[in-house]
N, C-alpha and C positions, 0 to 999 in steps of 0.2 A: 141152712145149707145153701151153700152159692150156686147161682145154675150159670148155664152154660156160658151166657155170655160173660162171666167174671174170672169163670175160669181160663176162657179163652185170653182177656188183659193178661192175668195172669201170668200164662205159656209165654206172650208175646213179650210180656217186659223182661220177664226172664231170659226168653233169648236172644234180645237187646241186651242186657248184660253181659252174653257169652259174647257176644259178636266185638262188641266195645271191648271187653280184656281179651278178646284174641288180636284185634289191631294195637292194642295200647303196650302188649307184651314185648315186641322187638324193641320201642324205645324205652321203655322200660329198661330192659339189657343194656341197652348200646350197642352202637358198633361193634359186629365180634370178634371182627378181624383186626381189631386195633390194638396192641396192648394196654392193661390197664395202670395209666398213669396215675390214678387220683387211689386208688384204695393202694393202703401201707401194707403192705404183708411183712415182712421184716423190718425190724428197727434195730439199725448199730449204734450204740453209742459209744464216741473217742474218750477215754479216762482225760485225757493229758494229749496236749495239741504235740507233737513232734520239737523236739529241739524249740518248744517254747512258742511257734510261728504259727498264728492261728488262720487259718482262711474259711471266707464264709459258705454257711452252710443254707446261705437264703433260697428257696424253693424248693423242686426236683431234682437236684445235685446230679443222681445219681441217669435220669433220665437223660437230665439237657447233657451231662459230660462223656457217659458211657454207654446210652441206650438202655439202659436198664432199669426199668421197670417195680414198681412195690419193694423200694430199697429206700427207706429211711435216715438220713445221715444225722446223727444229735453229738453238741458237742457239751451240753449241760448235766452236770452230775445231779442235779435235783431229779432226774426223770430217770433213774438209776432202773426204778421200780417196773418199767415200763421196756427196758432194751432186753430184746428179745439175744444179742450179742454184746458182750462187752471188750472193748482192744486196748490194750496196755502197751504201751510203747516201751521198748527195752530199757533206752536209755533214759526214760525215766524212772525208772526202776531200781537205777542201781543206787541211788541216792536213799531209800532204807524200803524195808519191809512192809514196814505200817501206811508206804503208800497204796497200797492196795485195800480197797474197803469191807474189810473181813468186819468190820463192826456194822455191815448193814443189813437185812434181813432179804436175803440170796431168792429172788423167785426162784421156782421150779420150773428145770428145766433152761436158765440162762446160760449161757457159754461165757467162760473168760477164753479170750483169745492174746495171744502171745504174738507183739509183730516187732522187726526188724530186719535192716537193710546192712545190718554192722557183717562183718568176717567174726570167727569166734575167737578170735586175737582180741579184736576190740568190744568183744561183750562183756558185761560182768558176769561174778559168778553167780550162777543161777540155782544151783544145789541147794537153798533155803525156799526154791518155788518151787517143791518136788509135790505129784497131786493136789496142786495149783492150779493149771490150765486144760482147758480140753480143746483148743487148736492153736496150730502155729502158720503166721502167714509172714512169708519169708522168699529172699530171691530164691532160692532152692525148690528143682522140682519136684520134690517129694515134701513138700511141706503141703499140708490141708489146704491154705491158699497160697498162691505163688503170683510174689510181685515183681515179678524180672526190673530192672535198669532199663531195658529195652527189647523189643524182638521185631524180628522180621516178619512183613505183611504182604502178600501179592499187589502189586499196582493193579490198577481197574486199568491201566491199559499200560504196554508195553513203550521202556525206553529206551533210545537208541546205545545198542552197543558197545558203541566208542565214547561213552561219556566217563573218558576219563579227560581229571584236568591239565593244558596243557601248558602250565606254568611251574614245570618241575625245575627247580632250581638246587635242590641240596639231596643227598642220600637219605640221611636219615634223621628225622626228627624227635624230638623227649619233651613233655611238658610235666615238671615232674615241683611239687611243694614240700611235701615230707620225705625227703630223703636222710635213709639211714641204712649204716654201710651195713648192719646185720640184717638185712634185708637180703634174699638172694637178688634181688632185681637187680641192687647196686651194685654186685660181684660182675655178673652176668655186662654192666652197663660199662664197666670199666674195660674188661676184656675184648668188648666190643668196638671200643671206640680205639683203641689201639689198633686195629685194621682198618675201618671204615670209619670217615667222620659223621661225629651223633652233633647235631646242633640242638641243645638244651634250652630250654624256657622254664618258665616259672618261680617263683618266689625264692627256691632253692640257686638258681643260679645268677640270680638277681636282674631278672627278665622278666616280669611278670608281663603277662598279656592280658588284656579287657577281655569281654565275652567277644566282641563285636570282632575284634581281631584275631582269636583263637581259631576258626575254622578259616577264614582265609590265610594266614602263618602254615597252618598244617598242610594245605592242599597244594605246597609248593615241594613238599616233600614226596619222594618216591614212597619212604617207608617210615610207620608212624610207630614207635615202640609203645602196646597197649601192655603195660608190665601194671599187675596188680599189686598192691603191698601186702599183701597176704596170699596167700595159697591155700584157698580151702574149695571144697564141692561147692557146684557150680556158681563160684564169688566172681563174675564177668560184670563190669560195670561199665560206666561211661565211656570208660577209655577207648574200650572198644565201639562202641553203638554211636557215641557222640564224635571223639578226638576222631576217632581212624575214619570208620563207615561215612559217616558225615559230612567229612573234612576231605574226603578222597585221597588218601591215601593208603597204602595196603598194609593190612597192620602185621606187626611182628607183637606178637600174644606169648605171654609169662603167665602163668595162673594156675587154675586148675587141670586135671588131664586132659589130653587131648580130647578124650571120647564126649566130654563134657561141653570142649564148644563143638563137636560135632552134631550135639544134639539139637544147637540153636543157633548153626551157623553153616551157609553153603559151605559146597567144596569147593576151593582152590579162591577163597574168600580172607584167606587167612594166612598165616606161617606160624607153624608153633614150634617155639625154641628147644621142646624136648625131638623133637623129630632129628636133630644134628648131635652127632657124637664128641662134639667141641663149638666153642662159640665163633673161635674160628672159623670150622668149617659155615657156620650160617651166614658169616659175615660175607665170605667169598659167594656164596650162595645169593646174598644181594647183592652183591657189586655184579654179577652174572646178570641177573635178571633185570638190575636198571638200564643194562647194555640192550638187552633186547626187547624191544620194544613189543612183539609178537606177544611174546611169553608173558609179559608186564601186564598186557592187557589183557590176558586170559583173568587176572586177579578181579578185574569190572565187569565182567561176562553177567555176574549172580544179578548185577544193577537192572537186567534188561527185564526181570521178572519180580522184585523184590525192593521195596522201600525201608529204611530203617521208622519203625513208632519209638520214640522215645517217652519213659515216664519220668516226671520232675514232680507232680504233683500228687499229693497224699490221699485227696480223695477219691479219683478212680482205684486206687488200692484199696480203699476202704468198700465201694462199690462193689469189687470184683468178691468181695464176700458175700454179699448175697448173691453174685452169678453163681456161685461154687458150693451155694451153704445146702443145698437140696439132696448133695450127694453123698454130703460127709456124716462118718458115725454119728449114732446120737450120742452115744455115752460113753463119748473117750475123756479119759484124762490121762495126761500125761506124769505118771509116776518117776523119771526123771528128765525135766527139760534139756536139764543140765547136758545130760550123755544123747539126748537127742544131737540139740545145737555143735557137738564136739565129735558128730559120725566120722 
């Protein structure tokens, strides 16, 4: 039987042990105010690189690009077994069925996710991927993830004003490549230019411009025509976010309803062509308002509080899945993508 003085080491080594893992416990943890960059909680893996164009997926992708945290980016099909989401690019899609890896053995519980940037003019048909996918990430905002072209962000500080440019030289400007007259845009462009001059760019009018010269060209225009080639729910693209907003000039917007860029767009930030009961009446409508300069300059006003973010690149869309994967259904599938994408 041990007497007292052993028992006494005893007690003491003992609570030398508690006192050691009570100091050793916060580093242990870490930082807890830090987010946790190094454990994976979610892993996406890309089927098929976009339009063929692969960029790399080397480190924290998802941290260094978007802040976000326990977001895994894979672009290797061997590690199938392992993606907690899997994303299918549309357009590679349409090229046959049997792309999709129905012959691999499905963990439980993986998501196929359905992404694209196309209008539903230019998707294929998707009525053979019926309870197929259980998310769709898409410029629309009713899609599970939503990858806009661009949106508005508060400045961290205010800019002045009158930041509009003051090198207006023409009425109206068009930067337009696939022009086709069953297009409404090209109805709309023609009747337009019969009252107000449209000075035209791009490959269609054999003008093409570089990048470098594209927003300098534009920002000598009063009014930038951001005419969509499609007209579907919220299909707002560059034209708007890059050519107009960017380029400084006020855009005159073709597309979807009004209430649609109201949703992602200041007031008096825009002109949209169904507001006028002829194209006439809008044309006169700009020639009015490049006269007054007041009024012109109300159109910059939204600049004093708001920066355009533009997206170009695929990985923060790919990221913004795991900002957004915490909230959505577990156990959706979409029974017809098809009548989804064609709302």
């Amino acid at each position: 039987q041990a007497g007292p003085k052993t028992r006494n080491l005893r007690m003491l080594f003992l609570l030398l042990c508690l006192l050691s893992l009570w100091f050793l416990l916060p580093w242990l943890r870490g930082p807890q105010a830090a987010p946790d960059r190094g454990g994976r909680n979610l892993t996406v893996l890309l089927w098929s690189w976009p339009f063929n164009k692969p960029l790399s997926l080397e480190g924290d992708v998802c941290w260094d690009m978007s802040g976000i945290p326990g977001c895994r980016l894979l672009s290797q099909r061997s590690l199938f077994s392992t993606a907690d989401v899997v994303v299918f690019h549309s357009n590679e899609l349409e090229k046959q069925r049997r792309a999709l890896p129905f012959d691999l053995p499905r963990p439980q519980g993986q998501r196929w996710a359905w992404m694209s940037l196309e209008a539903p003019a230019a998707t294929p048909d998707l009525r053979r991927y019926s309870n197929v996918f259980n998310m769709t990430v898409s410029y629309r905002r009713d899609a599970d993830v939503t990858i806009p072209y661009g949106q508005l962000q508060p400045r961290e500080t205010a800019a002045p004003t009158d930041a509009v440019p003051a090198n207006k030289t023409f009425p109206v400007c068009w930067v337009v490549s696939n022009y086709q007259t069953r297009h409404r845009r090209s109805k709309v462009f023609q009747e337009l230019k019969a009252v107000i001059p449209v000075q035209v760019y791009g490959r269609w009018s054999r003008k093409p411009l570089s990048a470098g010269a594209l927003l300098p060209t534009i920002s000598r225009c009063y009014f930038y025509l951001a005419f969509e080639n499609a007209i579907s729910k919220d299909y707002i693209t560059e034209k708007l976010w890059r050519n107009a907003y960017l380029g400084g000039a006020v855009p005159v917007v073709l597309g979807p309803p009004l209430k649609d860029y109201q949703a992602v767009a200041p007031p008096r930030s825009f002109i949209h062509v169904d507001n006028f009961t002829s194209t006439r009446e809008l044309a006169l409508h700009l020639r009015q308002l490049a006269a007054d300069q007041r009024r012109y300059r109300e159109y910059f006003s939204w600049r004093r509080d708001w920066e355009v973010k533009l997206f170009t690149d695929w990985r923060p869309r790919l990221c913004a899945i795991c900002s957004q994967f915490s909230r959505l259904p577990q156990h959706r599938v979409y029974a017809s993508l098809h009548d989804w994408v064609h709302l």
